[in-house]
C-alpha positions in Angstrom: 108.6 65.3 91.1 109.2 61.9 92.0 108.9 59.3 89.1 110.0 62.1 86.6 113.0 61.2 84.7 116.0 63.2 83.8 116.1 62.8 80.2 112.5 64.5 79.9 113.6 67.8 81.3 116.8 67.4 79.1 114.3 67.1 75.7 112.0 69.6 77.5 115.1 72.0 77.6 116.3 71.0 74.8 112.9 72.0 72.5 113.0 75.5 73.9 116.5 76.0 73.3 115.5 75.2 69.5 113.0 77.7 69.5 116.0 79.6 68.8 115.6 78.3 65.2 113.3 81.2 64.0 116.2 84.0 64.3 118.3 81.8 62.1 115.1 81.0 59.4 113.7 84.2 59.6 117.7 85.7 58.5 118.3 82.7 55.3 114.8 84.0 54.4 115.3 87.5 54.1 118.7 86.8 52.2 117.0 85.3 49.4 114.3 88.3 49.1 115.4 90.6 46.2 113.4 93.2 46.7 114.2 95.3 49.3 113.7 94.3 53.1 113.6 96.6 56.2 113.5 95.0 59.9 112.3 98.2 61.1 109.9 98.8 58.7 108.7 95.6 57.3 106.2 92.9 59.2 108.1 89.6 60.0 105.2 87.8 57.9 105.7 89.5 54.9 108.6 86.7 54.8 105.8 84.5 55.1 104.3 85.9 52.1 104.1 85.5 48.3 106.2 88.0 47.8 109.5 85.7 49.6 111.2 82.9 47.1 111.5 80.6 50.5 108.1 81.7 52.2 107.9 77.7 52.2 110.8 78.0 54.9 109.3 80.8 56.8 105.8 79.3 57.1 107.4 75.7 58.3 109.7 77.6 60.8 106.3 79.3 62.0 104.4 76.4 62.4 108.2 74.0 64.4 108.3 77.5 66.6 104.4 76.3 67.7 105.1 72.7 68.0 108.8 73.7 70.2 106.8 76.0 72.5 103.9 73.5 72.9 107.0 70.3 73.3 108.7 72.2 75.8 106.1 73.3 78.1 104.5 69.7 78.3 107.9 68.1 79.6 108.6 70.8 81.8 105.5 71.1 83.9 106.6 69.6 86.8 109.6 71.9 87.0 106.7 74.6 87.4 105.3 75.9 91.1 102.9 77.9 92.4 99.8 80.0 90.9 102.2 81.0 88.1 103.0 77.2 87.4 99.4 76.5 86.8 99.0 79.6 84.7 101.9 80.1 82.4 101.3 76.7 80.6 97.8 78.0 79.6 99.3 81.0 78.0 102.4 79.3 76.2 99.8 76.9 74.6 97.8 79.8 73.5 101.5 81.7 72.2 101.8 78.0 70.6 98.7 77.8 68.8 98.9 81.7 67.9 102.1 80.7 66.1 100.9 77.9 64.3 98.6 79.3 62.7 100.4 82.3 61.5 102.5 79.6 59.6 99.6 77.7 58.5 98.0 80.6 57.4 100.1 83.3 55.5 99.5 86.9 55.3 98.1 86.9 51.6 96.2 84.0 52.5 93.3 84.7 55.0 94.0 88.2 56.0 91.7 88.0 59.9 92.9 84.4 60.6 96.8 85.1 60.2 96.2 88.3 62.5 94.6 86.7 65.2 96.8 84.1 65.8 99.4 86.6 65.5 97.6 88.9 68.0 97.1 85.4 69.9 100.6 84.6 70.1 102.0 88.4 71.0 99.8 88.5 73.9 99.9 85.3 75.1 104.0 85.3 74.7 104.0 88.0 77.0 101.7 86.9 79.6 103.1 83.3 79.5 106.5 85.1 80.3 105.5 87.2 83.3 103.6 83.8 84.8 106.8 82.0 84.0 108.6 84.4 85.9 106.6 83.8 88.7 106.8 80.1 88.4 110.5 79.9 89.0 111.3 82.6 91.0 111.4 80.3 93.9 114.1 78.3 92.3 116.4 81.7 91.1 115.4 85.2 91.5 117.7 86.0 88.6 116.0 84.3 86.3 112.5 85.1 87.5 113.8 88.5 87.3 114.5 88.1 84.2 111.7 86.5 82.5 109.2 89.3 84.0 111.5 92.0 82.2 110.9 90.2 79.4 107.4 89.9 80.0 106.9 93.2 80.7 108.8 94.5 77.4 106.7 92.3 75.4 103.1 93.4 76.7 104.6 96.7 76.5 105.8 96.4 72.6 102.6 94.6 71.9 100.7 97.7 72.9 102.2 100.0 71.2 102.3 98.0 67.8 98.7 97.4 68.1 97.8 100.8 69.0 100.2 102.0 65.9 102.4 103.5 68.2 105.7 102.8 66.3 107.9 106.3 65.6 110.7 105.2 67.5 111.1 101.4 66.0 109.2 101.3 63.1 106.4 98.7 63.0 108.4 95.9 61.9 110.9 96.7 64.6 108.3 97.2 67.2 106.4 94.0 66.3 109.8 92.1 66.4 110.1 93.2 69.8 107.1 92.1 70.9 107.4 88.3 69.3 111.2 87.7 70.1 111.2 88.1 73.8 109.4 84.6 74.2 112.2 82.7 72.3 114.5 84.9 74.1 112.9 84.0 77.3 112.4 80.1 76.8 115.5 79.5 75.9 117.1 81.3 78.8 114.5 79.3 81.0 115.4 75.8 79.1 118.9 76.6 79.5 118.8 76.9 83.0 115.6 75.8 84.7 116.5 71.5 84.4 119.8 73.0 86.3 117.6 74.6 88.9 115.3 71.7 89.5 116.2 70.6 93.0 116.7 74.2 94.1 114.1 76.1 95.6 114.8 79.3 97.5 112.9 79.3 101.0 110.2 81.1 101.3 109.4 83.4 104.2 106.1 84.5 105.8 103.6 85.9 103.6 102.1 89.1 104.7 99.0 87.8 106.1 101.1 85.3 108.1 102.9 87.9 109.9 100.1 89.8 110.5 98.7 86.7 112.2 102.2 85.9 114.0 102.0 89.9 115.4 99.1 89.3 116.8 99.2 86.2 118.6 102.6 87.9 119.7 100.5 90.9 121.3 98.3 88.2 122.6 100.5 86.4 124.6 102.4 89.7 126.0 98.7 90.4 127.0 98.1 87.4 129.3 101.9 87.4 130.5 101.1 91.0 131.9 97.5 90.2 133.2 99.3 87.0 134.8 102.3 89.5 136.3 99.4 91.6 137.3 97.2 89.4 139.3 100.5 87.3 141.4 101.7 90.9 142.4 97.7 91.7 143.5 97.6 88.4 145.4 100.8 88.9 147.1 99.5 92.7 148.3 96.9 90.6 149.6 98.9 88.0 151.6 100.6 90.4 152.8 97.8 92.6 153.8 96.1 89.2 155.2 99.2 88.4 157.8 99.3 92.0 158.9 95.7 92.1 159.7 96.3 88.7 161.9 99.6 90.2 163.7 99.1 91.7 167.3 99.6 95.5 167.6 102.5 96.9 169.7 101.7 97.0 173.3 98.7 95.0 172.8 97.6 92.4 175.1 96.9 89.1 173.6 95.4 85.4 174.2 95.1 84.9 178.5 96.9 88.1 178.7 94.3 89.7 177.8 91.5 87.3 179.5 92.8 85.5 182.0 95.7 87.4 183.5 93.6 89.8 184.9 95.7 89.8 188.4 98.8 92.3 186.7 96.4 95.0 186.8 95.5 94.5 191.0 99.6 94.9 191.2 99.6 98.1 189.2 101.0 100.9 191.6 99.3 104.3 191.1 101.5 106.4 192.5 104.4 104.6 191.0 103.3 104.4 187.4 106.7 102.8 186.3 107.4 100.6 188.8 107.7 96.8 187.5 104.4 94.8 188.0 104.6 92.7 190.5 103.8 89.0 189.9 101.8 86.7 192.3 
Protein backbone atom coordinates (compact mmCIF):
# COMPACT_ATOMS: atom_id res chain seq x y z
CA UNK A 1 0.00 0.00 0.00
CA UNK A 2 2.87 2.10 -0.43
CA UNK A 3 2.26 5.31 -2.55
CA UNK A 4 -1.55 5.27 -1.43
CA UNK A 5 -2.55 8.35 0.17
CA UNK A 6 -4.62 8.95 3.20
CA UNK A 7 -7.12 11.13 1.97
CA UNK A 8 -8.28 8.36 -0.66
CA UNK A 9 -9.38 5.97 2.01
CA UNK A 10 -10.93 8.97 3.85
CA UNK A 11 -13.26 9.78 0.50
CA UNK A 12 -13.39 5.99 -0.02
CA UNK A 13 -14.87 5.74 3.54
CA UNK A 14 -16.49 8.55 3.32
CA UNK A 15 -18.78 7.41 -0.05
CA UNK A 16 -19.93 4.27 1.76
CA UNK A 17 -20.82 5.93 4.82
CA UNK A 18 -23.19 8.07 2.38
CA UNK A 19 -24.73 5.17 1.09
CA UNK A 20 -26.59 5.64 4.16
CA UNK A 21 -28.55 8.30 2.14
CA UNK A 22 -31.18 5.77 0.83
CA UNK A 23 -32.86 5.13 4.43
CA UNK A 24 -33.22 8.80 4.73
CA UNK A 25 -34.72 9.26 0.76
CA UNK A 26 -36.50 6.32 0.80
CA UNK A 27 -38.42 7.84 4.47
CA UNK A 28 -39.09 11.83 2.79
CA UNK A 29 -40.50 9.79 -0.05
CA UNK A 30 -42.98 7.74 1.56
CA UNK A 31 -44.09 10.98 3.60
CA UNK A 32 -45.22 12.60 0.60
CA UNK A 33 -47.29 9.37 -0.68
CA UNK A 34 -51.00 9.90 0.04
CA UNK A 35 -52.16 6.89 -0.55
CA UNK A 36 -51.49 4.38 1.83
CA UNK A 37 -47.95 2.82 2.23
CA UNK A 38 -46.96 -0.45 4.08
CA UNK A 39 -43.11 -1.41 4.61
CA UNK A 40 -44.13 -4.85 5.11
CA UNK A 41 -46.23 -5.15 2.42
CA UNK A 42 -45.29 -2.75 -0.28
CA UNK A 43 -42.00 -3.18 -2.75
CA UNK A 44 -39.37 -0.40 -2.02
CA UNK A 45 -39.84 0.54 -5.89
CA UNK A 46 -43.17 1.25 -5.84
CA UNK A 47 -41.58 4.64 -4.34
CA UNK A 48 -39.95 4.60 -7.52
CA UNK A 49 -43.02 4.49 -9.30
CA UNK A 50 -45.71 6.72 -10.91
CA UNK A 51 -47.80 6.33 -8.36
CA UNK A 52 -45.12 8.55 -5.66
CA UNK A 53 -45.31 12.62 -6.00
CA UNK A 54 -41.28 12.51 -5.49
CA UNK A 55 -40.52 9.19 -7.44
CA UNK A 56 -37.95 11.89 -9.10
CA UNK A 57 -36.20 11.61 -5.61
CA UNK A 58 -36.38 7.95 -5.27
CA UNK A 59 -35.12 7.11 -8.75
CA UNK A 60 -31.97 9.74 -8.23
CA UNK A 61 -31.23 8.21 -4.71
CA UNK A 62 -31.30 4.68 -6.65
CA UNK A 63 -29.05 5.55 -9.25
CA UNK A 64 -26.16 7.99 -6.10
CA UNK A 65 -26.70 4.52 -4.00
CA UNK A 66 -24.92 2.83 -7.44
CA UNK A 67 -22.46 5.45 -8.02
CA UNK A 68 -21.54 5.45 -3.76
CA UNK A 69 -21.13 1.65 -3.88
CA UNK A 70 -19.13 1.74 -7.24
CA UNK A 71 -16.93 5.23 -5.57
CA UNK A 72 -16.23 3.46 -2.53
CA UNK A 73 -15.04 0.15 -3.65
CA UNK A 74 -12.50 1.76 -6.20
CA UNK A 75 -10.68 3.82 -3.38
CA UNK A 76 -10.71 1.17 -1.07
CA UNK A 77 -9.10 -1.76 -2.98
CA UNK A 78 -6.00 -1.69 -1.57
CA UNK A 79 -7.32 -1.93 1.87
CA UNK A 80 -8.66 -5.41 0.51
CA UNK A 81 -6.54 -9.01 0.95
CA UNK A 82 -6.75 -12.20 0.06
CA UNK A 83 -9.10 -14.42 -2.40
CA UNK A 84 -11.98 -12.40 -0.86
CA UNK A 85 -10.19 -9.02 -1.74
CA UNK A 86 -10.06 -9.98 -5.33
CA UNK A 87 -13.65 -11.20 -5.29
CA UNK A 88 -15.84 -8.86 -3.40
CA UNK A 89 -15.09 -5.85 -5.71
CA UNK A 90 -16.52 -7.88 -8.64
CA UNK A 91 -19.73 -8.41 -6.73
CA UNK A 92 -20.12 -4.75 -5.30
CA UNK A 93 -19.77 -3.53 -8.95
CA UNK A 94 -22.36 -5.97 -9.98
CA UNK A 95 -24.71 -4.73 -6.56
CA UNK A 96 -23.62 -1.23 -8.17
CA UNK A 97 -24.82 -1.63 -11.47
CA UNK A 98 -28.00 -3.69 -10.21
CA UNK A 99 -28.91 -0.48 -8.39
CA UNK A 100 -28.43 1.79 -11.02
CA UNK A 101 -30.47 0.57 -13.05
CA UNK A 102 -33.35 0.03 -10.90
CA UNK A 103 -33.21 3.95 -10.70
CA UNK A 104 -32.76 4.42 -14.25
CA UNK A 105 -35.44 2.17 -14.96
CA UNK A 106 -38.59 2.43 -12.74
CA UNK A 107 -41.05 -0.24 -12.01
CA UNK A 108 -43.93 1.04 -14.45
CA UNK A 109 -41.30 1.61 -16.85
CA UNK A 110 -39.67 -1.57 -18.33
CA UNK A 111 -41.15 -4.22 -16.16
CA UNK A 112 -37.88 -7.32 -16.87
CA UNK A 113 -35.12 -4.66 -16.89
CA UNK A 114 -36.00 -2.96 -13.46
CA UNK A 115 -36.23 -6.66 -12.03
CA UNK A 116 -33.03 -7.78 -13.06
CA UNK A 117 -31.02 -5.23 -11.92
CA UNK A 118 -32.93 -5.58 -8.82
CA UNK A 119 -32.35 -9.38 -8.71
CA UNK A 120 -28.69 -8.20 -9.84
CA UNK A 121 -28.11 -6.02 -6.94
CA UNK A 122 -29.89 -8.37 -4.07
CA UNK A 123 -27.59 -11.16 -4.96
CA UNK A 124 -24.69 -9.49 -5.67
CA UNK A 125 -25.11 -7.33 -2.26
CA UNK A 126 -25.05 -10.36 -0.52
CA UNK A 127 -22.24 -12.15 -1.98
CA UNK A 128 -20.10 -8.91 -2.11
CA UNK A 129 -20.75 -8.88 1.73
CA UNK A 130 -19.70 -12.52 2.62
CA UNK A 131 -16.33 -11.91 0.24
CA UNK A 132 -15.90 -8.65 2.10
CA UNK A 133 -16.05 -10.42 5.19
CA UNK A 134 -13.45 -12.47 4.17
CA UNK A 135 -11.28 -9.66 2.95
CA UNK A 136 -10.87 -8.03 6.28
CA UNK A 137 -11.03 -10.61 8.58
CA UNK A 138 -7.32 -10.47 8.78
CA UNK A 139 -7.44 -6.94 9.85
CA UNK A 140 -10.59 -7.43 12.75
CA UNK A 141 -12.43 -10.67 13.26
CA UNK A 142 -15.27 -8.48 14.55
CA UNK A 143 -15.95 -6.90 11.74
CA UNK A 144 -15.34 -9.85 9.37
CA UNK A 145 -17.70 -11.45 11.71
CA UNK A 146 -19.90 -9.12 11.12
CA UNK A 147 -20.08 -8.51 7.54
CA UNK A 148 -20.57 -12.48 6.83
CA UNK A 149 -23.85 -12.22 9.27
CA UNK A 150 -24.79 -9.74 7.13
CA UNK A 151 -24.06 -11.60 4.20
CA UNK A 152 -25.60 -14.49 5.18
CA UNK A 153 -29.00 -12.70 6.14
CA UNK A 154 -29.05 -11.12 2.93
CA UNK A 155 -28.64 -14.42 0.60
CA UNK A 156 -30.95 -15.82 3.00
CA UNK A 157 -33.81 -12.92 2.62
CA UNK A 158 -33.10 -12.88 -1.02
CA UNK A 159 -34.17 -16.50 -1.19
CA UNK A 160 -37.05 -16.43 0.35
CA UNK A 161 -38.45 -13.17 -1.36
CA UNK A 162 -37.70 -14.70 -4.66
CA UNK A 163 -39.12 -17.94 -3.90
CA UNK A 164 -42.28 -15.95 -2.43
CA UNK A 165 -41.61 -17.13 0.86
CA UNK A 166 -42.74 -14.00 2.74
CA UNK A 167 -45.54 -14.93 5.70
CA UNK A 168 -43.50 -13.83 8.41
CA UNK A 169 -42.27 -10.21 6.93
CA UNK A 170 -44.37 -9.57 4.20
CA UNK A 171 -42.73 -9.15 0.80
CA UNK A 172 -41.85 -5.59 1.20
CA UNK A 173 -40.34 -6.35 4.53
CA UNK A 174 -38.61 -9.38 3.31
CA UNK A 175 -37.21 -7.63 0.20
CA UNK A 176 -36.02 -4.69 2.57
CA UNK A 177 -34.10 -7.08 4.34
CA UNK A 178 -32.44 -8.41 1.72
CA UNK A 179 -31.35 -4.79 0.00
CA UNK A 180 -30.44 -2.99 3.36
CA UNK A 181 -27.88 -5.25 4.73
CA UNK A 182 -25.30 -3.91 2.04
CA UNK A 183 -25.68 -0.18 3.11
CA UNK A 184 -25.74 -1.57 6.64
CA UNK A 185 -22.57 -3.45 5.90
CA UNK A 186 -20.48 -0.75 3.87
CA UNK A 187 -20.94 1.68 6.07
CA UNK A 188 -19.90 -0.32 9.13
CA UNK A 189 -16.85 -1.41 6.84
CA UNK A 190 -16.17 2.46 5.68
CA UNK A 191 -16.52 3.41 9.15
CA UNK A 192 -13.89 1.32 10.36
CA UNK A 193 -11.82 -0.40 7.75
CA UNK A 194 -9.37 3.11 6.94
CA UNK A 195 -8.93 2.74 10.96
CA UNK A 196 -7.89 -0.88 10.50
CA UNK A 197 -5.53 -0.33 7.63
CA UNK A 198 -2.09 -0.96 9.13
CA UNK A 199 -3.54 -3.75 11.26
CA UNK A 200 -3.43 -7.18 10.17
CA UNK A 201 -4.07 -10.03 12.58
CA UNK A 202 -1.24 -12.86 12.16
CA UNK A 203 -2.07 -15.55 10.53
CA UNK A 204 -1.20 -19.06 11.65
CA UNK A 205 -0.56 -22.33 9.65
CA UNK A 206 -3.07 -23.41 7.29
CA UNK A 207 -4.18 -26.84 7.52
CA UNK A 208 -2.14 -28.28 4.85
CA UNK A 209 0.89 -26.51 6.41
CA UNK A 210 0.60 -28.41 9.52
CA UNK A 211 -0.01 -31.43 7.99
CA UNK A 212 3.27 -30.92 6.17
CA UNK A 213 5.10 -29.62 9.58
CA UNK A 214 3.64 -33.16 11.33
CA UNK A 215 5.23 -34.97 9.05
CA UNK A 216 8.57 -33.68 8.60
CA UNK A 217 8.23 -33.84 12.57
CA UNK A 218 7.65 -37.72 12.32
CA UNK A 219 10.50 -37.70 9.84
CA UNK A 220 13.07 -36.43 11.84
CA UNK A 221 11.97 -38.48 15.11
CA UNK A 222 12.50 -41.33 12.54
CA UNK A 223 16.15 -40.85 11.71
CA UNK A 224 16.92 -39.55 15.37
CA UNK A 225 15.83 -43.23 16.45
CA UNK A 226 17.39 -45.11 13.46
CA UNK A 227 20.62 -42.88 14.43
CA UNK A 228 20.10 -43.90 18.44
CA UNK A 229 19.68 -47.39 16.99
CA UNK A 230 22.70 -47.95 14.96
CA UNK A 231 25.49 -46.08 17.73
CA UNK A 232 24.04 -48.45 20.39
CA UNK A 233 24.50 -51.58 17.57
CA UNK A 234 28.01 -50.35 16.95
CA UNK A 235 28.95 -50.10 20.48
CA UNK A 236 27.55 -53.94 21.19
CA UNK A 237 29.97 -54.49 18.55
CA UNK A 238 33.04 -52.76 20.03
CA UNK A 239 32.43 -54.20 22.79
CA UNK A 240 31.91 -57.67 21.45
CA UNK A 241 35.18 -56.87 19.25
CA UNK A 242 37.60 -56.19 22.47
CA UNK A 243 36.21 -59.22 24.27
CA UNK A 244 36.93 -61.46 21.47
CA UNK A 245 40.74 -60.01 21.46
CA UNK A 246 41.04 -60.33 25.47
CA UNK A 247 42.93 -63.56 26.80
CA UNK A 248 40.74 -66.05 28.71
CA UNK A 249 41.41 -66.72 32.43
CA UNK A 250 44.18 -69.19 33.01
CA UNK A 251 45.17 -68.99 29.48
CA UNK A 252 48.57 -68.91 28.34
CA UNK A 253 49.54 -66.23 26.06
CA UNK A 254 52.37 -64.77 23.57
CA UNK A 255 56.01 -66.84 24.56
CA UNK A 256 54.13 -68.33 27.35
CA UNK A 257 52.46 -70.18 25.35
CA UNK A 258 55.43 -70.86 22.63
CA UNK A 259 58.44 -70.32 23.94
CA UNK A 260 58.33 -71.00 27.71
CA UNK A 261 57.95 -74.43 27.16
CA UNK A 262 60.63 -75.20 30.20
CA UNK A 263 57.64 -74.52 33.22
CA UNK A 264 56.14 -77.58 32.17
CA UNK A 265 59.70 -79.96 32.61
CA UNK A 266 59.49 -78.31 36.34
CA UNK A 267 55.89 -79.42 36.84
CA UNK A 268 55.96 -81.96 39.86
CA UNK A 269 53.51 -84.91 39.45
CA UNK A 270 53.22 -85.97 42.62
CA UNK A 271 52.99 -82.47 43.97
CA UNK A 272 50.37 -81.02 41.75
CA UNK A 273 50.42 -77.65 43.78
CA UNK A 274 53.65 -77.10 44.42
CA UNK A 275 55.08 -73.60 42.87
CA UNK A 276 56.82 -74.16 39.40
CA UNK A 277 60.17 -73.96 39.68
CA UNK A 278 61.96 -71.50 37.48
CA UNK A 279 65.39 -72.17 35.63
Amino acid sequence: MAGVSASRYRWGAAAWLLTLQFFVVETVVQLQLELPYSRADDLVSTLGSGLSPAAWLMNASFVLQGVLIGAGTLLLRPLLLGAGGRIAPAFLAAAAVGVAVVGLVPQDGQAAVHEAGAGLYLVGGALALLALAYAVRPRSEALGTALAVLGLLGAAATVFFVAGVVALLGEGGTERVAAYVLPVGLALTGALLPRLRERRRPQGPGRRDRRAQERAAAAERARERDAALEAAAGRDADVEAAAGRRPAPGTATGSTATGDTADEDDFDPEDPWAQPRRR
